[in-house]
C-alpha positions in Angstrom: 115.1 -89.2 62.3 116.2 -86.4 60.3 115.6 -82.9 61.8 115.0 -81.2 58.7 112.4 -83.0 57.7 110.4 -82.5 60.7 111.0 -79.1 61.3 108.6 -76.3 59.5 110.0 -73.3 57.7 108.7 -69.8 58.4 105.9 -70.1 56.0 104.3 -73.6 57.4 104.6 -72.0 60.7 102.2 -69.2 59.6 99.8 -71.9 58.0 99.9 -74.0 60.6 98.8 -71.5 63.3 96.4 -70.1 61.1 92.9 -71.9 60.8 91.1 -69.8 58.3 92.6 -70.8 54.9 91.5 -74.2 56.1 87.9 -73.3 56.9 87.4 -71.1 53.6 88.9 -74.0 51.9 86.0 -76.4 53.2 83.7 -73.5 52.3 84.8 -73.7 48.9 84.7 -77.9 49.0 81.0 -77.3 50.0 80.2 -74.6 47.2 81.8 -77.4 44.7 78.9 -79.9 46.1 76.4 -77.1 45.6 77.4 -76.3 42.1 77.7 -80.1 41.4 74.1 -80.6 43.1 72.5 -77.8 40.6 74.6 -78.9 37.5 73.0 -82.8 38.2 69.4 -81.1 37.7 70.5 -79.4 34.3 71.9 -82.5 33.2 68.4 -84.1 33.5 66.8 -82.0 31.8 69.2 -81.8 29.0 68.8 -85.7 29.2 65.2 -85.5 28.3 66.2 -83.5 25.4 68.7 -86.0 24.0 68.1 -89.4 25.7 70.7 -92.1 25.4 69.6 -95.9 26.2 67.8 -96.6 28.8 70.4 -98.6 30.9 71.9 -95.1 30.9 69.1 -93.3 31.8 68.1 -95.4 34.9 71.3 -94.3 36.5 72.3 -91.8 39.2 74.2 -89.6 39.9 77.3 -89.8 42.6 79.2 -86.9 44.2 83.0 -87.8 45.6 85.6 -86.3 46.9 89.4 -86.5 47.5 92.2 -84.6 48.9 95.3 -85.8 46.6 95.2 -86.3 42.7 98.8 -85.0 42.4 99.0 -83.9 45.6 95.9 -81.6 44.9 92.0 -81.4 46.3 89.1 -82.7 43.7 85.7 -83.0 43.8 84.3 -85.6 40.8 80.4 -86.2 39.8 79.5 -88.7 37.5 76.4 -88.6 35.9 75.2 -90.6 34.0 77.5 -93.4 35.0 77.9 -97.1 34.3 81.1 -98.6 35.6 81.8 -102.7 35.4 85.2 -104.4 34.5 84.3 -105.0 30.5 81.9 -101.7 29.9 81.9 -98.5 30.9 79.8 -95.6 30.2 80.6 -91.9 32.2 80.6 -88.2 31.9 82.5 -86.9 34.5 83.2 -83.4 35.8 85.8 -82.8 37.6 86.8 -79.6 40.0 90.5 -80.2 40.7 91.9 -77.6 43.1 94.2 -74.9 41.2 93.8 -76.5 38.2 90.2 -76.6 36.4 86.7 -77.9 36.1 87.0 -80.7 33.5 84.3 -83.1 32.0 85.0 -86.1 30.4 83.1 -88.6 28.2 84.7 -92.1 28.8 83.5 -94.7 26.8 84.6 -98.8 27.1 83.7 -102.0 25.5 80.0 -101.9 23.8 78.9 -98.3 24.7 82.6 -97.1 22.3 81.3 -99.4 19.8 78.0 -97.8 20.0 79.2 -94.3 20.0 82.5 -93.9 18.1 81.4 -93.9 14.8 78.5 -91.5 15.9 81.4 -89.0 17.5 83.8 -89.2 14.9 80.7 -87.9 12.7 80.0 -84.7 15.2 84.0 -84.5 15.3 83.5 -81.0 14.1 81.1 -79.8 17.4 83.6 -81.0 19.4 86.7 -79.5 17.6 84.9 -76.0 17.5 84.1 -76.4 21.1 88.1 -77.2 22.1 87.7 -80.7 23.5 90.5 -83.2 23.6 91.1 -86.4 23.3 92.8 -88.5 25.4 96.2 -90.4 24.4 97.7 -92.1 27.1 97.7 -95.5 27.8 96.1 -94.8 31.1 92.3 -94.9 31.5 91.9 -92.9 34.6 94.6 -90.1 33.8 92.7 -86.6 33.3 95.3 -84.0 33.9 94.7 -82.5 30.2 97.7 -81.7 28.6 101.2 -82.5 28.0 100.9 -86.2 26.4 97.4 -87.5 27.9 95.9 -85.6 25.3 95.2 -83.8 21.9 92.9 -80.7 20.9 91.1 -81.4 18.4 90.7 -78.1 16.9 94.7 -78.5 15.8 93.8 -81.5 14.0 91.8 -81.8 11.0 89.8 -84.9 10.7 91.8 -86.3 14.4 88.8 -88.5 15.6 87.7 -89.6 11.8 91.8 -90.8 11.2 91.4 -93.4 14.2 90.4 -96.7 14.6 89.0 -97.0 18.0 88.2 -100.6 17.7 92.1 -101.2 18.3 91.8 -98.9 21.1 90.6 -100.2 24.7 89.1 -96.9 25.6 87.8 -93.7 24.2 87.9 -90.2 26.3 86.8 -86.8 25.2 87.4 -84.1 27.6 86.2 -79.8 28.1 87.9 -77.9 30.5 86.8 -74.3 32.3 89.4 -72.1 33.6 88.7 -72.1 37.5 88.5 -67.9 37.2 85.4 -68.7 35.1 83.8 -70.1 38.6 80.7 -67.5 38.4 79.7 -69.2 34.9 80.7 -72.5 35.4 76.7 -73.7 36.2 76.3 -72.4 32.9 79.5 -73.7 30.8 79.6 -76.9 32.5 75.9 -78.0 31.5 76.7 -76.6 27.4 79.7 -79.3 27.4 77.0 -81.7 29.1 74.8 -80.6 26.0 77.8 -80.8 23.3 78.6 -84.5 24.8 75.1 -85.3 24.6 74.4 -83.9 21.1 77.7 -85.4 19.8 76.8 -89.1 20.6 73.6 -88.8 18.1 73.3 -89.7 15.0 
């Protein structure tokens, strides 16, 4: 085996005899779970304001947790959520460490022909409010930026242009800049309510 690869530089040495960046890290983990937990309870009242089909409605939310999208800590809740292989229906946030808070409207099969022609109509609430669209061929990529996806506020008429019946997916996605943290209760459930009103008619 090669020695350099086992051996720890001066700076792993410090972390590695250091327990407290792990602990306040789990303290943070448990603060995402909180905020998630209280963000769930805006998002059913905002739900009662603008109800989508009842399938949708009857479902619950789910908390989870990783340690490595790209090598990084996240924490995901989807809510409302309907996953199976031909439909899908989610909004997801996402805490992804170092990074952002994201959510995401994913939409697959009959609920993006439900709702497609309903966004590309509301394309202005979302442009105003600096969502994105996704662009890669990949359905579960949401690292926004670089070429998974496109603001819509620096293109006119983006969503209205595309013909998502070619396309096997449709993603819209918000983000909030992690130094936001002490409004993100707040900011996270508007883009709830933006996603919500932007899927009416």
């Amino acid at each position: 085996m090669n020695e350099a690869k086992i051996q720890l530089s001066a700076e792993e040495l410090i972390l590695v005899e250091n327990a407290e960046w792990i602990l306040t890290k789990n303290t943070i983990i448990r603060k995402v779970y909180d905020l998630f937990g209280a963000i769930t309870e805006g998002m059913k009242i905002e739900l009662k304001n603008n109800p989508l089909p009842p399938d949708l409605m009857e479902t619950t939310a789910k908390i989870s947790r990783g340690e490595n999208f790209k090598g990084l800590p996240y924490v995901v809740l989807d809510y409302p959520r309907l996953f199976n292989k031909e439909n899908v229906f989610a909004i997801r946030t996402l805490f992804w460490w170092a990074k952002y808070f994201s959510v995401t409207l994913h939409l697959k099969g009959v609920y993006k022909d439900q709702f497609s022609d309903p966004l590309k109509k509301n394309e202005s609430l979302l442009s105003v409010n600096n969502f994105y669209l996704c662009s890669s061929n990949d359905e579960w990529s949401h690292e926004l930026g670089g070429e998974n996806y496109v603001s819509l506020n620096r293109n006119s008429d983006f969503l209205q242009k595309r013909d998502f019946s070619r396309e096997p997916f449709l993603k819209l996605s918000a983000k909030i800049e992690l130094h936001n943290w002490n409004q993100a209760e707040e900011l996270l459930i508007q883009i709830f309510k933006i996603i919500l009103r932007s899927l009416q008619y």
